[in-house]
C-alpha positions, 0 to 999 in steps of 0.5 A: 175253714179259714181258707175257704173264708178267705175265698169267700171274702175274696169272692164278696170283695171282687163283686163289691169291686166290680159293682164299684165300677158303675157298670161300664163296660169293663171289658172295652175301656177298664183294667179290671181284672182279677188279678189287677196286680197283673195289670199294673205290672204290664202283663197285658197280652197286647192291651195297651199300658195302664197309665199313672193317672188310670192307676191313681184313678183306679185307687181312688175309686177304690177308696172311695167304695171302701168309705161307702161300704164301711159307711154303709155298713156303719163299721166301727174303726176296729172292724175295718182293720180287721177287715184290711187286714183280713183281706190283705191276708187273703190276697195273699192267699189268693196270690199263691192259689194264682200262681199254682193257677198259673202252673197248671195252665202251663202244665195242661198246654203243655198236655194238650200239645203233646196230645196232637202231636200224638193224634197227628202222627197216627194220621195219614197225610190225607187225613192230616189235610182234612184236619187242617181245613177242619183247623181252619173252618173252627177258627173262622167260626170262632173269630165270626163268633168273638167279632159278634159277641164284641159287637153285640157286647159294644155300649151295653152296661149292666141292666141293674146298675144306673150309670152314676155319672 
C-alpha cells in the first residue's frame, strides 16, 4: 500500500512539475525528464550539458511552484514537512524502481539481440539480403516519421496551458 502511494504521489509531483513548466515545449529547449537527476549528472545521450545557470533555474522554478501549491492548498508548516519528507521518500523509492528499470532494459536488449542473431542464422543468404533492404525501407520510414513528428511538434505548446510570460 505505502508503495503504491509513493507511486502516486510521485505520479501527482511529476504532472505538478511538468504544468510548472508553463507549457513550453519541453522536448526542444528544457531538461526535464523523469529522471531529472540523469540530466544533471550529464548522461544525456548526445544533448548538450545542462549549465550551472539551467540547473539554478531550474531549481528555482521549482521552489517557486512549491510555494504556489502549499500557497494554493493553504499547507500548514507541519504538512509540508511531511510532505518534503514523503516525497524525498519516495524518490528514493523511485530510485531503486529506475535502476531495476534500467536492468531489464539491458536484459530485454540483450533478449532481443540474441533473438536475431538466431532468426538470421535460420535464414538463407538470399533471405538475409531481403531482410536487410526490409531493415533498410523501416528505418527510412521511421527517420521520415520522427522528422515529421519534429516538425509538426515545433512551437506548439499545451492547448490548456497559457503562456505565463
Amino acid at each position: 500500500m505505502k508503495k503504491i502511494l509513493g507511486l502516486t504521489l510521485g505520479l501527482v509531483l511529476l504532472s505538478s512539475v511538468a504544468y510548472a513548466w508553463g507549457g513550453k515545449n519541453v522536448a526542444e529547449d528544457k531538461p526535464f525528464s523523469a529522471n531529472i537527476e540523469r540530466h544533471f549528472a550529464g548522461e544525456r545521450k548526445g544533448r548538450p550539458e545542462i549549465t550551472a545557470e539551467k540547473k539554478a533555474e531550474f531549481q528555482k522554478r521549482m521552489a517557486e511552484h512549491k510555494e504556489s501549491f502549499s500557497k494554493r492548498l493553504k499547507l500548514t508548516e507541519e504538512q509540508q514537512k511531511k510532505s518534503e519528507e514523503l516525497r524525498k521518500a519516495q524518490r528514493e523509492e523511485m530510485k531503486k524502481i529506475m535502476e531495476e528499470m534500467k536492468a531489464l532494459q539491458a536484459k530485454s536488449k540483450e533478449l532481443r539481440e540474441q533473438n536475431k542473431k538466431d532468426f538470421e542464422a535460420l535464414l538463407t543468404p538470399e533471405q538475409k539480403k531481403i531482410l536487410e533492404e526490409m531493415d533498410k525501407e523501416r528505418k527510412t520510414k521511421e527517420a521520415e516519421r520522427m522528422a515529421k513528428m519534429k516538425q509538426d511538434r515545433k512551437g506548439k505548446v499545451r492547448p490548456d496551458v497559457k503562456d505565463k510570460k
